[in-house]
N, C-alpha and C positions, 0 to 999 in steps of 0.2 A: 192445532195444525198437526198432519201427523209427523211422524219422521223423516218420513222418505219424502215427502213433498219440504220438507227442510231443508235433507239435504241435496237436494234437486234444485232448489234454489241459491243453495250455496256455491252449489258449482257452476251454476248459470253465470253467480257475479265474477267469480274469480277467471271464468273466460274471457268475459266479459273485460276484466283488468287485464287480463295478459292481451288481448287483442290492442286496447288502449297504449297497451306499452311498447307493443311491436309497431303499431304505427308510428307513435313520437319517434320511434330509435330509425326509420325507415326499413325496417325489415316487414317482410311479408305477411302477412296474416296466416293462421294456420289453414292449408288447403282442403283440410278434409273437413273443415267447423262450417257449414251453412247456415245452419240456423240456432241460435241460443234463446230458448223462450222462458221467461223467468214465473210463467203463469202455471198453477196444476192443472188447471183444463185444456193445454194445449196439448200438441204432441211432444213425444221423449227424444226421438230419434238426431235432435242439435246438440242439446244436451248430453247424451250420452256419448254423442262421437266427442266434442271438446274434452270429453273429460281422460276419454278412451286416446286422444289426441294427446294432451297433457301429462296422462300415466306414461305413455310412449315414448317423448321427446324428454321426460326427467329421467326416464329408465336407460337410454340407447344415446343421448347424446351427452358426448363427456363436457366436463366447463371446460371453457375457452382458456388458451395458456396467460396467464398473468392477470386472472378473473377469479376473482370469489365464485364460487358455486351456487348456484340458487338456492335460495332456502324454500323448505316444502311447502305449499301454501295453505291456509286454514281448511280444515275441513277433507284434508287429505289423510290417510295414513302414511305414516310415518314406520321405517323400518325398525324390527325389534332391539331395542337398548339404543336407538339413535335420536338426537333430539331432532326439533322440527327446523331449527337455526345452523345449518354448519359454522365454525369458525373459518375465516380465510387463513389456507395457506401459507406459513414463515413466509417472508421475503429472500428470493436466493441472492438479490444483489449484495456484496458489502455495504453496512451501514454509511460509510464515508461517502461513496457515491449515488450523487441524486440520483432518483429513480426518472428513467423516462417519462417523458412526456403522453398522457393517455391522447387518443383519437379524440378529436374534436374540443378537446383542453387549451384554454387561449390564457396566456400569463396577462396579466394587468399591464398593463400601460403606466409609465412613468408620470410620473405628473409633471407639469413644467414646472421651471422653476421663477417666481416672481421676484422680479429686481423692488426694493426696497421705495417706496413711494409710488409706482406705478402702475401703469395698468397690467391688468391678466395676461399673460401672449396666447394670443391667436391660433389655433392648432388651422386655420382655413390658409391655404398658401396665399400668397398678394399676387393681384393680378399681372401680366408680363411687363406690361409699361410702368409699373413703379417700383422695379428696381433697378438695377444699373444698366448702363446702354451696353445693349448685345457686344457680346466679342467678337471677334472678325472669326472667318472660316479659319480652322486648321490647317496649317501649311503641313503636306506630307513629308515625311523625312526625304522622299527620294528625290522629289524636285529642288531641295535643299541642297542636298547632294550636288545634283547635278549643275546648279547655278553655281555655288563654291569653287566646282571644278573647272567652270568655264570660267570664273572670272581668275583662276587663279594661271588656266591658261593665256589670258588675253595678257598680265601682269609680266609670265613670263618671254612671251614673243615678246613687248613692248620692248623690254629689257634687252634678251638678244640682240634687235634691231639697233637701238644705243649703244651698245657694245661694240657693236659691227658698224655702226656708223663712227665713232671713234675712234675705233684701230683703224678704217682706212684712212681716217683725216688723217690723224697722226704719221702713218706711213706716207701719204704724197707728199706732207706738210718734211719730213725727212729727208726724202727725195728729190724734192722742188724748193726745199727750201732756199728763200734769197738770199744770199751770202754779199757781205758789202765787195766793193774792187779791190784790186794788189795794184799799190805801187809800188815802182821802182825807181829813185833816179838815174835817170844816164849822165850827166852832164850840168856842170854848174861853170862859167865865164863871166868875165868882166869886159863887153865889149868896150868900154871908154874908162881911166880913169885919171886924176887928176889931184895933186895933193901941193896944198900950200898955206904959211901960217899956222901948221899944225893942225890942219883939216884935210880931210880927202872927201874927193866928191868921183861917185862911178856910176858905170850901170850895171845893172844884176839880169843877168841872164839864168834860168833854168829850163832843162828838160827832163820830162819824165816821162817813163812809159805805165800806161794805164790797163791793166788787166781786167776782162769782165767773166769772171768764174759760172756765172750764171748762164741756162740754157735760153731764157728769154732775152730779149734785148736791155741795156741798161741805156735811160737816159736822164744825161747828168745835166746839172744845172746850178747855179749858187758855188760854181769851185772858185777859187781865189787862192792865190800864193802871197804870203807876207814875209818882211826880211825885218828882224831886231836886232838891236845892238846897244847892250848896256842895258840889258833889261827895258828899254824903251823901242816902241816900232817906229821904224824909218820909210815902211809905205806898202802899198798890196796892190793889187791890181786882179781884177777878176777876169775868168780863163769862160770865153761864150760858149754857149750850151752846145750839147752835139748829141750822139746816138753811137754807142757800142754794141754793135751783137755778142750775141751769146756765144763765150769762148773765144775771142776775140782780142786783139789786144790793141790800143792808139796811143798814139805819142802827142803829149801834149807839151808845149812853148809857151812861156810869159816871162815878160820883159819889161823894166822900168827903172828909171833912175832914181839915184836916193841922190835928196843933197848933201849939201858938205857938214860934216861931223866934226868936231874935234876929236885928236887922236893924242893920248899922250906919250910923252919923249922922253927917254932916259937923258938927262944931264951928260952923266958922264957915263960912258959905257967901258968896261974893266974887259971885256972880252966884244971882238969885232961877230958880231954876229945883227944878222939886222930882227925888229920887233916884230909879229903879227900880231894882224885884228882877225878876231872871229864874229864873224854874222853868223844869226841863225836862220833858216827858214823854212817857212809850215805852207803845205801844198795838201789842203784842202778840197775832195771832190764829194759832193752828196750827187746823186740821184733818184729814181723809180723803178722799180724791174717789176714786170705783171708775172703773176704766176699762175700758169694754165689757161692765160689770159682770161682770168678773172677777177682774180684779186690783184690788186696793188702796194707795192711793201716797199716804204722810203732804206733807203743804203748811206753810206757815211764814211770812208774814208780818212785819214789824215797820215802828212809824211814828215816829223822834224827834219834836220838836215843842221848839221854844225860847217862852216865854210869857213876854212884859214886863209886870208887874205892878207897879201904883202903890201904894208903901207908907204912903202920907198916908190916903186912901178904899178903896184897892182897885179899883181900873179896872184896866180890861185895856188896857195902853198898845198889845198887838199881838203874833203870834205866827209864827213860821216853822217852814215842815217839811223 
């Protein structure tokens, strides 16, 4: 075979290669290569443009930044004192740091890791229904917000309202409040009395007047006056119900006999003066007084009374309350 039909052949394949290799990479093919015919009998005119293509694109385009340069391909000339292989380019990165990641370069994938008796795990996801039941929607921050606010408002008016419903009770309950009656006595007598054997026997009279401090009316019930002597009671008698208005004032009467007591007697008396007895007696009134005429509040009264009484006639030597 002769020479030139050699090397006609030779650059036919190494077109031939670089065309293969531009396609994998997806870049272009060379636009001015039509035809590469690898036979002596055909025509030159594929051939020679690939090669004249080739010479062109090693001549005029520099290597790419962070690329080895091509090496010359077989059957090519090669520049005087250069070999046919360049060496790549130092690395300008410092050794310490990795070198980026080239185009189209994928790092390996971890392997999973198997638990100790089991099976492989699955790199395929589980389908939605067998893992845990859905979580509810997302509550937005602002609706949160805004429900916080409102219940913290509703908390607050609840509050004021209680507040203000307290202070006014309290204030009428101040003003309205029921205050039991003032008594007073006017008058304490013995209409009848009688004394013999060392006994006295009388009747006890009192009067009092009955004050009703309250703006509502007061009405009383259950009063009753009682008279003791000697620590022991000698008798009561209860005082009938009636009606006080409001700021008001009524006098009330009760009246009854005690029987006959004994009384003791000085033997002999060193000085002329004559002995009292003292009674005492409790003048008890309860009633009701409505306040705003709505409520109802029971009242209670009570009036001791100490009574010195002369056991010669029965005079009223004098009385304290």
């Amino acid at each position: 075979m002769p020479p030139t039909t050699t090397i006609i052949i030779t650059i036919s394949h190494t077109c031939m290669i670089k065309r293969r290799r531009r396609r994998r990479s997806g870049r272009r093919p060379y636009p001015d290569c039509t035809s590469t015919s690898t036979r002596p009998d055909q025509t030159r005119p594929g051939t020679a443009c690939c090669f004249h293509t080739l010479t062109r694109m090693h001549q005029k385009q520099p290597p790419r930044r962070g690329e080895a340069p091509a090496a010359v391909s077989p059957g090519h000339y090669a520049a005087a004192g250069q070999p046919f292989f360049r060496p790549p380019p130092p690395p300008t990165d410092p050794p310490d740091r990795p070198s980026p990641r080239q185009p189209g370069h994928r790092y390996a994938e971890r392997p999973l890791s198997r638990p100790p008796g089991g099976p492989m795990p699955s790199r395929v996801p589980p389908p939605p229904h067998a893992g845990e039941a859905p979580l509810p929607p997302p509550v937005r921050p602002g609706t949160r917000s805004r429900s916080s606010s409102a219940l913290a408002s509703c908390l607050a008016a609840t509050a004021f309202l209680l507040l203000s419903a307290g202070g006014a009770g309290a204030a009428l309950f101040l003003l309205f409040r029921p205050r039991p009656p003032d008594i007073a006595v006017a008058a304490v007598r013995l209409p009848s009395f009688a004394a013999a054997n060392g006994t006295v026997a009388f009747t006890f009279q009192q009067t009092a007047s009955v004050r009703n401090p309250n703006r509502s009316p007061l009405a009383h019930f259950d009063s009753s006056l009682r008279v003791a002597y000697a620590g022991g009671e000698l008798g009561s008698v209860y005082i009938p119900a009636g009606l006080i208005d409001g700021g008001r004032t009524k006098d009330m009467s009760a009246t009854f006999d005690v029987p006959a007591i004994p009384v003791e007697q000085q033997q002999q008396q060193q000085q002329e003066q004559q002995m009292a007895i003292e009674v005492e007696s409790l003048l008890v009134v309860k009633g009701r007084v409505k306040m705003l005429g709505l409520l109802t509040h029971r009242v209670q009264a009570a009036k001791v009374c100490r009574v010195g009484v002369s056991p010669v006639d029965g005079r009223v030597l004098g009385f304290r309350c």
